[in-house]
Residue, then its C-alpha position, 0 to 999 in steps of 0.5 A: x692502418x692509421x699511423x700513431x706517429x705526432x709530430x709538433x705542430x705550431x707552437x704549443x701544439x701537436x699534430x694528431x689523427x682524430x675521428x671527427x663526427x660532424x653530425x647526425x646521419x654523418x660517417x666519421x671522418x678521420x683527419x689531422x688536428x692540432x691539439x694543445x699541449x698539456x696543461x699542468x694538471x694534464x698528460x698526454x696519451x699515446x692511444x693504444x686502443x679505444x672501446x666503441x661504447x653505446x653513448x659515443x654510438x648514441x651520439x653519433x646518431x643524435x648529432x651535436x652542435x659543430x665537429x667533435x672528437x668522441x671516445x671514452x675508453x681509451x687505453x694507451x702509454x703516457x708522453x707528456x706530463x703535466x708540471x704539476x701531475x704527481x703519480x704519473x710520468x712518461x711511459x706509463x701504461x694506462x686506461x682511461x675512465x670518466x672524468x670528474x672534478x677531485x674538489x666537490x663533496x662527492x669527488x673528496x667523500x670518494x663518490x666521483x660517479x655523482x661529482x657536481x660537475x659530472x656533466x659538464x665534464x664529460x659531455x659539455x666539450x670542454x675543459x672545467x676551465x671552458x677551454x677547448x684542446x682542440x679550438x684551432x680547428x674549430x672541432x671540440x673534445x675533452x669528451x669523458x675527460x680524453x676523446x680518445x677516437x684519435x691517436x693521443x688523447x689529454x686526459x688527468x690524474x683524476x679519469x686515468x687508471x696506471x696498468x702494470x705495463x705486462x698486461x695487454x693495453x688493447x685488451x683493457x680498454x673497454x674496462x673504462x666505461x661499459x664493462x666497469x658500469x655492468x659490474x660495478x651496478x651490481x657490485x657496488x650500486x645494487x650490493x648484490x649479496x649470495x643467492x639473492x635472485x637478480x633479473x637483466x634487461x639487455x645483455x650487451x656487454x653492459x649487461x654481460x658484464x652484470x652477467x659475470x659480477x652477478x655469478x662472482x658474488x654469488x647471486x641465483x637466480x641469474x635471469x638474462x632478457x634480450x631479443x638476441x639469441x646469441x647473447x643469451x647462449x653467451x649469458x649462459x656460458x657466462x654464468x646466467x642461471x636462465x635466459x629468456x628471449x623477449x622475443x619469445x616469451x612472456x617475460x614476466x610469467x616467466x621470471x615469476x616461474x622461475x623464481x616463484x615470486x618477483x626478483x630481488x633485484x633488476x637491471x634495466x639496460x635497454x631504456x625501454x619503456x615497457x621493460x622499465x615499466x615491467x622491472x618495476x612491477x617485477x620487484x619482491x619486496x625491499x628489492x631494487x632496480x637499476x637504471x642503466x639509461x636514464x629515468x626516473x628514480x623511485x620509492x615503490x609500495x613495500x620498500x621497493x627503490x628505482x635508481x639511476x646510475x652512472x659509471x656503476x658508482x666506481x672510483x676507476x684507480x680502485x674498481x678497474x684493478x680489481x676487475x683486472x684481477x678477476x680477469x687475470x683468475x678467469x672469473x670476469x673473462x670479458x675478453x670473449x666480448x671484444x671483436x678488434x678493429x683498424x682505427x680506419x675501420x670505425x664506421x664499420x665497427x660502429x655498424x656492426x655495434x648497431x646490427x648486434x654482429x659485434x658486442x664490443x667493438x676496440x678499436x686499435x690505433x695502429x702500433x703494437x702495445 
């Protein structure tokens, strides 16, 4: 197991452990870095635990110009602060989120999810500022605002979550990214209302947690596609009304059978084409489909509307409490998603993510919470 301990490094540093992906086709390596201290607006975080999402899968797979550090759902204890931070000291326990600005339209009206500078800030490697943590290792970070495959990771006041420290950090984890993006497209992007019939393309644990929210807020039918026996039967315990296997059946007659017509709403997490394609043609009237994966969005014949989302429009201080609390009542039990692994074990768990044996891989950093 990876060991947690930093120590100071050459002035203004610290030396840390990171997962180091070094292009397409390439295992991460897991290695020493120096990294800076924090800026004024920054706190360091001991990671405690990091969920294995399909955008840090993704990029692996995809390559990126030089060595960087991924990781976007970090959980973790504060250890340095920020002269500047205001609401967070050291020994705070936090879960981190995705980053954004707090200072353009979007970000002061209470939609960071569609900051101006969303991208930059969480794919371009780098502070807003264009600095980089970690240049003195010729390796770039700041991915989602923390890159927290590694033992401590930077972050700030806007893409960190403070956690009562009772609760179990590694657990929490994934809620950051994944799981807040399934429940928050159902719950605050599509406004999925009591018995309005909802249909979910994918059911990984972006689409499981979908799943759950669709079943809190009372929504039915509830229909569960995937190619993956075990993740529909999941999908039922879970709260869907029906599943169907993509691989079995003619989807669209189908979900027309069960609900008699089309379906009110549709999240389409999978990316691909002919199911994008089918969700559209699938939409009753007035209804909605969510874009989990990119594409283009759309006004249809018969007020019918296709939309991309990101991070399901969540402000994380507000939406990843809430989903604590459903947790805590048992209505949103994600826990029966995760499958735990050592920090060495990040190739393996990232492999077992891709061959569907694990729906959420965590990974943990080597102490106890």
């Amino acid at each position: 197991m990876v060991g947690q301990a930093s120590v100071r490094g050459a002035r203004g540093t610290r030396t840390i452990r990171a997962a180091i992906s070094r292009g397409a086709g390439h295992p991460l390596s897991i290695e020493t870095l120096e990294i800076d201290e924090p800026h004024d607006d920054e706190v360091l975080v001991r990671i405690v635990a990091s969920g294995i999402c399909h955008t840090d899968i993704d990029c692996c797979d995809a390559g990126s110009s030089g060595a960087v550090v991924l990781g976007h759902e970090g959980a973790g204890v504060v250890v340095e602060v920020g002269r500047a931070v205001k609401g967070m000291k050291r020994g705070d326990h936090v879960v981190m989120s995705y980053q954004s600005c707090g200072r353009c339209a979007a970000c002061t009206e209470g939609r960071p999810a569609d900051c101006k500078d969303f991208w930059r800030l969480n794919f371009g490697f780098e502070r807003l500022d264009g600095t980089n943590a970690y240049a003195a290792n010729d390796v770039r970070g700041h991915f989602f605002g923390q890159s927290s495959f590694a033992t401590h990771a930077l972050a700030t006041e806007r893409n960190i979550v403070k956690v009562d420290k009772a609760l179990p950090l590694a657990l929490l984890a994934p809620l950051g990214c994944g799981l807040q993006t399934g429940a928050g497209t159902v719950m605050n992007s599509l406004g999925v209302k009591v018995d309005q019939s909802i249909a979910i393309f994918g059911v990984g644990a972006v689409g499981l947690a979908a799943v759950m929210a669709a079943r809190i807020v009372g929504a039915s039918p509830i229909i569960a596609i995937d190619v993956r026996p075990r993740r529909l039967a999941l999908a039922r315990e879970l709260g869907a009304t029906h599943a169907i296997d993509n691989c079995k059946a003619e989807v669209g007659t189908r979900i027309a059978r069960i609900t008699g017509n089309g379906v009110d709403y549709v999240v389409e997490g999978t990316g691909d084409v002919a199911l994008t394609r089918m969700g559209r043609e699938l939409l009753s009237p007035g209804g909605r489909m969510a874009l989990l994966s990119g594409g283009m969005e759309a006004e249809l014949p018969g007020g019918r509307k296709v939309v991309s989302v990101i991070e399901g429009d969540a402000v994380p201080q507000h939406f990843i409490p809430s989903l604590i609390k459903l947790w805590q009542r048992g209505d949103f039990p994600f826990d029966r998603l995760i499958r735990f692994y050592g920090f060495a074990d990040i190739n393996r768990a990232i492999a077992d993510a891709k061959r569907g044996r694990t729906i959420k891989p965590v990974l943990r950093m080597g102490e106890p919470d």
